[in-house]
N, C-alpha and C positions, 0 to 999 in steps of 0.2 A: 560363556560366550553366546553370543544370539544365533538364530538361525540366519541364512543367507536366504534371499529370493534365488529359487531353481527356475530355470531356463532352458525350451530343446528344442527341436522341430515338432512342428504338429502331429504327432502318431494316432490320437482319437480323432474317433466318429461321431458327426451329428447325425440323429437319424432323422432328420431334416432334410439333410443333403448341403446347410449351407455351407460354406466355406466362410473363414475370415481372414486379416491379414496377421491380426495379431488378438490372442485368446487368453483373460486375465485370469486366473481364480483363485480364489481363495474363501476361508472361514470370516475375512473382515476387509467387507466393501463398503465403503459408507454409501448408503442408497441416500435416493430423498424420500423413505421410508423409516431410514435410519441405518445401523451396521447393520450387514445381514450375510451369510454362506451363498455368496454370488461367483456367477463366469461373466466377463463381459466382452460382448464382440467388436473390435471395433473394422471397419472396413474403409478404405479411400479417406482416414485421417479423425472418422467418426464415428462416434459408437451408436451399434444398429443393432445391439442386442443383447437383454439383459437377462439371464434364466438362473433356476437353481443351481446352485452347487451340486456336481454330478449329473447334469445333462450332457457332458462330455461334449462341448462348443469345439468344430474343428477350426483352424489355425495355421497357417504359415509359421507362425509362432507361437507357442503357448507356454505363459509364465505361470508360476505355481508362489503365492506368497507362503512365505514362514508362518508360522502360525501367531510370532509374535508381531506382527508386519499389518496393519491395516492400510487399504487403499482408500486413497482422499481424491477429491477434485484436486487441480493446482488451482492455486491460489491467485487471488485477481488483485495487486497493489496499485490502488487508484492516485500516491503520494511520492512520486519520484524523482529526486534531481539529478537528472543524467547529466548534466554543465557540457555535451558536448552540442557544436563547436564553439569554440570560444574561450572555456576552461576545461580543457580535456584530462590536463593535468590534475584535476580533482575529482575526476571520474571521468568514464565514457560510457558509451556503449556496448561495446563488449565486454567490461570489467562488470559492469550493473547488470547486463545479461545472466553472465554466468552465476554472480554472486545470488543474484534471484531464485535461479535452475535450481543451483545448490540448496538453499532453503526451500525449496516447494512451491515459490511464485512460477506460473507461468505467462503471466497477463501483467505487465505493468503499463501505468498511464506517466509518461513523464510530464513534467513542469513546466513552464513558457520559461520560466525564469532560470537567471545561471548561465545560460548559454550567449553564447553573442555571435547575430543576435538574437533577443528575445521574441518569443511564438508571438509577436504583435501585430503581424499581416502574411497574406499567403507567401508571401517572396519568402519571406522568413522560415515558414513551416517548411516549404520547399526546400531548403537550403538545410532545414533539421535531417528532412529524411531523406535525401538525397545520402547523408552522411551516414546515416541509420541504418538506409540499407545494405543487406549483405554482409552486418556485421552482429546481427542479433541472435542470441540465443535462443528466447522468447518471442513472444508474440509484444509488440509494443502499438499504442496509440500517444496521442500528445492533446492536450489543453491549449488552449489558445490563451493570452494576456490581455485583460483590460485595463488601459492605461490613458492618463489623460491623454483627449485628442483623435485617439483611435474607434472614435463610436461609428464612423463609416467603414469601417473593416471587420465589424464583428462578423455582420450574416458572412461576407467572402467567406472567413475563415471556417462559416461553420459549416459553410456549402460544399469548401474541400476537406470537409469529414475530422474536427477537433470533436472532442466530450463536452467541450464545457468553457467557461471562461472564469481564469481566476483574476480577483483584485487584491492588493491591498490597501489597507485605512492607513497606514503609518511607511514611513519607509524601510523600502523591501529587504536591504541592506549591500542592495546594486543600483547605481546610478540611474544605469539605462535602462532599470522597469520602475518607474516612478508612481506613488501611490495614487490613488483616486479620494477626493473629498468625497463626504454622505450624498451631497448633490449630484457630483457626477457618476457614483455609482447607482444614483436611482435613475438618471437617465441612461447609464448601461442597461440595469434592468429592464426597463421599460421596452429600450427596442430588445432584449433577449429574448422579454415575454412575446414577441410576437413573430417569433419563430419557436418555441418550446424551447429553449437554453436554458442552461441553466451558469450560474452564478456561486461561484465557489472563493471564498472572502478569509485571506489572513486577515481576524478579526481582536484587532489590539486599535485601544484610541492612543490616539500623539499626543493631543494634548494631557491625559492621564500621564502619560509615560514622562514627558517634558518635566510636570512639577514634581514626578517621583523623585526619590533620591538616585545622588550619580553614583555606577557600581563598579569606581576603580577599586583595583587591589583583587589579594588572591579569597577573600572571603565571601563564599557563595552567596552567603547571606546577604550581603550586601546587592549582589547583584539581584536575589529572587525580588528583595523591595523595590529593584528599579523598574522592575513589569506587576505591578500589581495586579492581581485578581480584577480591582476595579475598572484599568483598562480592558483590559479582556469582557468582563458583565459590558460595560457601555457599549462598546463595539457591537457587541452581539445582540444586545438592545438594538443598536441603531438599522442591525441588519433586517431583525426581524420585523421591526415598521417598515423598511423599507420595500420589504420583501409583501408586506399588508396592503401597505399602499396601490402596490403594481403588479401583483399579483404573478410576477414572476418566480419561479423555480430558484433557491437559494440554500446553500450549503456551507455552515462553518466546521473549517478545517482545522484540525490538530486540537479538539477541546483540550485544554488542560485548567482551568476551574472551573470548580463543583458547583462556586455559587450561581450559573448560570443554568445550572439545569431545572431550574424551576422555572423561568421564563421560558425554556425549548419548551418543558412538558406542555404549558399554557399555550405556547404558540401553534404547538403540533395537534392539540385539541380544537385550537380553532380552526381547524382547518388548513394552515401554512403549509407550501409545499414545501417544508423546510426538513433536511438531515444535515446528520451531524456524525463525525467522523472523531475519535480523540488515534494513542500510541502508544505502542508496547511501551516507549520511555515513562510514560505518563502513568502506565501502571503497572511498573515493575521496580521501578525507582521512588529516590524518596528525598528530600532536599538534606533531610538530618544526615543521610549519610552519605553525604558528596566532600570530600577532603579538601583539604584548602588548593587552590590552586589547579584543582582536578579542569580544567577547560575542556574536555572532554566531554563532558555532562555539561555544557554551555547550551540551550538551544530557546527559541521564542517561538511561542511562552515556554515559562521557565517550567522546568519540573519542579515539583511543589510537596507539599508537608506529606507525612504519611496518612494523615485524618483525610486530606483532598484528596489523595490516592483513593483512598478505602470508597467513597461518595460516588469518582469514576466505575466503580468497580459496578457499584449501586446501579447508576443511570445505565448503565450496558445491560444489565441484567435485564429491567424492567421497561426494556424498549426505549431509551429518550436519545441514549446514545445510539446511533444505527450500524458502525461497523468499525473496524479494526483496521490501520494501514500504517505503515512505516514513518512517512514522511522522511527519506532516506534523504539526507545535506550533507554530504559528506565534504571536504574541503582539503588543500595540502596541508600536514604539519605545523608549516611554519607559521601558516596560518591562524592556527589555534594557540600558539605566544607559549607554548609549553616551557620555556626556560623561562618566563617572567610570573608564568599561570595569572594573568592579569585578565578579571573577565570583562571589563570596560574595550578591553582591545579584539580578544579571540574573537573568529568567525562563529556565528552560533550555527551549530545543526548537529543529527548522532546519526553517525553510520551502523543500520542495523539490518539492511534487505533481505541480507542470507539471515538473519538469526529472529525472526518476528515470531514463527509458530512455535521454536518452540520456548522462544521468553515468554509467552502469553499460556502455552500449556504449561509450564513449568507451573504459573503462578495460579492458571483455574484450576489447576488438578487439584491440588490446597484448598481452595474455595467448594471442593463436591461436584464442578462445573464438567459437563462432557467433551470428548472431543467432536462430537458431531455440532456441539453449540461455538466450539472455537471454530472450528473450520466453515462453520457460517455465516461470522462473525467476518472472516477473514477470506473468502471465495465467495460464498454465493450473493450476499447483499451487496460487498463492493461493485460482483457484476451488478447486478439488477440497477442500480445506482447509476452505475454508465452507461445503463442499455445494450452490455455486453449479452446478450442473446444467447450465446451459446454458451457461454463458461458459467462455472462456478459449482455446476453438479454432476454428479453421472446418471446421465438418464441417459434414455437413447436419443438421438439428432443435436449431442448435446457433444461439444470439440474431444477427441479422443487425449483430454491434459489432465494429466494426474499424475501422483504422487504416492511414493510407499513411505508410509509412516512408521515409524519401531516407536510408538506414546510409553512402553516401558523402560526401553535402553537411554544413555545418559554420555553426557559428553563436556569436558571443562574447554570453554572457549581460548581459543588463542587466536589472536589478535593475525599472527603470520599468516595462519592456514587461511583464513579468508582471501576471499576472491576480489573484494573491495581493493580501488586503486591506493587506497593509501592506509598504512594497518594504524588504524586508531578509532578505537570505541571505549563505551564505557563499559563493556561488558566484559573484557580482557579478562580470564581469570573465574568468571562466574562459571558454576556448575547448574548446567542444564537438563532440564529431560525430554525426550521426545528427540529423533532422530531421522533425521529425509535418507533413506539410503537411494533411494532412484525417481526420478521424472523423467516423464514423457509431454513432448510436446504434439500435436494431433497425433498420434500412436507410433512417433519414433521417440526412443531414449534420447534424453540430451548429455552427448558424448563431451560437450566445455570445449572441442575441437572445431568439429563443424556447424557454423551458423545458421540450423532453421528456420528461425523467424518468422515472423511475416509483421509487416508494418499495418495496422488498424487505422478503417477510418468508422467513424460513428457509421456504422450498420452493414459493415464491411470490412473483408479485407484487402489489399494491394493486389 
């Protein structure tokens, strides 16, 4: 059995004289030096002090990590479909709080879309976090939707503090957020770029997908040909001119082909403000081994071969891909047609919020990969990305949200135990490594009882 994180009242001395509220330490802190034998002080919800191990930091509270226990940032999810209000029933807020906490997310950014209705004017955002608050576990921000018609409502939206503005080329797979043609998202771009916004693109072409073949029936295969790679390359083609042309700020979400990473490299060389985000699903999954009828493993773009897995793995390594986030689409059951397993019909999307760090260590530990390069991959860049200013590291002046990591303890998912509103993933059954036993939010534990929170606006909080 593993060690437990010890806990007491503060009985050491700084011979400083400071005091703190709460005093961390252990053999394995992830600095942004790297792990190192640190204390760390946090004070009024932030960390104000970082010294050797055995400086004896005094404390209101002082935690002592296991030795097998590394401390991480909490982790920043920029990919989230909260659906409330409107579809609460396929998640909310406080179900996607907790489930976060539990996995080591303490930052997530939700999605315009899903909810009704969608983040597509301030009334709207209004009405999100009206809803939001006092029911979050986490620290939460929101996206605003760009959608035909709405190019007079972008700056409002951005003025009352969204990240970013997403679009999609094809449609969303809800009525009421309707796609953007190339022309009208380059005239989204255009007024973003003259505020700094940025532009965040489900990037599948409609017309690619239209002459694909139709993917009734329970055979996956069938359905991966109906989203080909080549939608996906043109989309992200069209983004990147787009994004040349206008010199706006532009980000494709969710990569899942490979062949497009040699246009990002080329684009990113030329100078494009352009990142790129792919998903645990994307590289822990594989199309070969998705069962018939498994809807489950349904999502767009599809999850794909294991040669395209291996490629993603590639571009992540060598900087093309810029960071790691869920894309959490979670849905009701019945939704996903499990008694027909028919994927022309199921909802597409994989609930995996609480399970991102450690599906992704599981599979870099394999690869030689560290966990200071996963937990960067998956906290520090997502902030910097958002302009989250304070998350993603433990430095001092930097939010007191972290996380105790067990990278050697091991745990077989069950579908129940999760905090997600409705138990269905594809990961039911998988044996994982890497284990959150505790988070803090600015420097209190999150108790999954009481709602900490606090609602984000781009460079701020509530």
């Amino acid at each position: 059995m593993s060690q437990e994180t010890e806990q007491h009242a503060g009985a050491s001395s700084d011979p400083t004289g400071e005091h703190y509220d709460l005093v961390i330490r252990g053999q394995r802190v992830l600095t942004s030096a790297g792990i190192s034998p640190r204390e760390v002080g946090v004070r009024g919800g932030v960390i104000v002090a970082m010294q050797p191990l055995g400086n004896n930091l005094a404390g209101d509270e002082i935690i002592e990590l296991a030795d097998d226990e590394t401390l991480i940032p909490g982790l920043v999810d920029t990919h989230v479909h909260v659906n409330e209000p409107g579809r609460t029933e396929w998640e909310g807020f406080a179900s996607a709080t907790r489930a976060a906490a539990a996995g080591g997310v303490t930052t997530i950014v939700d999605m315009p879309l899903n909810s009704i209705p969608p983040t597509i004017d301030v009334d709207a955002l209004n009405i999100k976090r009206d809803v939001a608050r006092d029911q979050v576990h986490v620290d939460v921000g929101f996206w605003g939707g760009a959608v035909p018609g709405n190019t007079e409502s972008l700056r409002a939206l951005h003025d009352a503090g969204v990240f970013g503005f997403k679009c999609f080329l094809l449609h969303s797979g809800v009525d009421e957020f309707p796609p953007l043609d190339a022309d009208e998202m380059e005239k989204d771009m255009r007024e973003l770029a003259s505020f700094d916004s940025v532009m965040i693109v489900h990037a599948e072409d409609s017309r690619a997908i239209d002459r694909a073949p139709s993917p009734e029936g329970d055979d996956y295969g069938k359905f991966l040909a109906s989203r080909p790679r080549g939608a996906e390359n043109l989309a992200i083609a069209e983004v990147i001119e787009r994004a040349r042309w206008t010199g706006a700020r532009a980000h494709i979400l969710h990569l899942s082909s490979s062949d497009a990473l040699a246009m990002i490299r080329s684009a990113k060389h030329d100078g494009l403000r352009l990142t790129v985000e792919t998903c645990p699903h994307y590289l822990t999954l594989t199309a070969e081994e998705i069962p018939l009828g498994a809807t489950q493993f349904k999502c767009c773009p599809p999850i794909r071969e294991a040669g395209n897995r291996e490629l993603l793995w590639e571009g992540l390594e060598d900087g093309t891909i810029d960071f790691i986030v869920s894309d959490h689409s979670p849905s009701t059951l019945d939704l996903k047609d499990l008694e027909n397993g028919d994927f022309a019909v199921a909802w597409g999307g994989v609930a995996s919020l609480q399970l991102g760090l450690s599906l992704i260590w599981t599979e870099a530990r394999q690869r030689g990969l560290t966990l200071e390069t996963v937990v960067s991959w998956m906290s520090e860049r997502p902030a910097q990305f958002a302009g989250l200013t304070g998350k993603g590291r433990i430095a001092p002046g930097y939010d007191a949200d972290f996380s105790v990591f067990a990278a050697d303890d091991a745990y077989v998912v069950d579908v129940n135990k999760l905090h997600h509103k409705n138990p269905l993933t594809p990961y039911h059954g998988k044996a994982l490594a890497g284990v959150v036993r505790k988070t803090w939010l600015h420097g209190e534990v999150i108790d999954f009882e009481t709602p900490r929170g606090r609602l984000l606006r781009r460079g701020m909080t509530d």
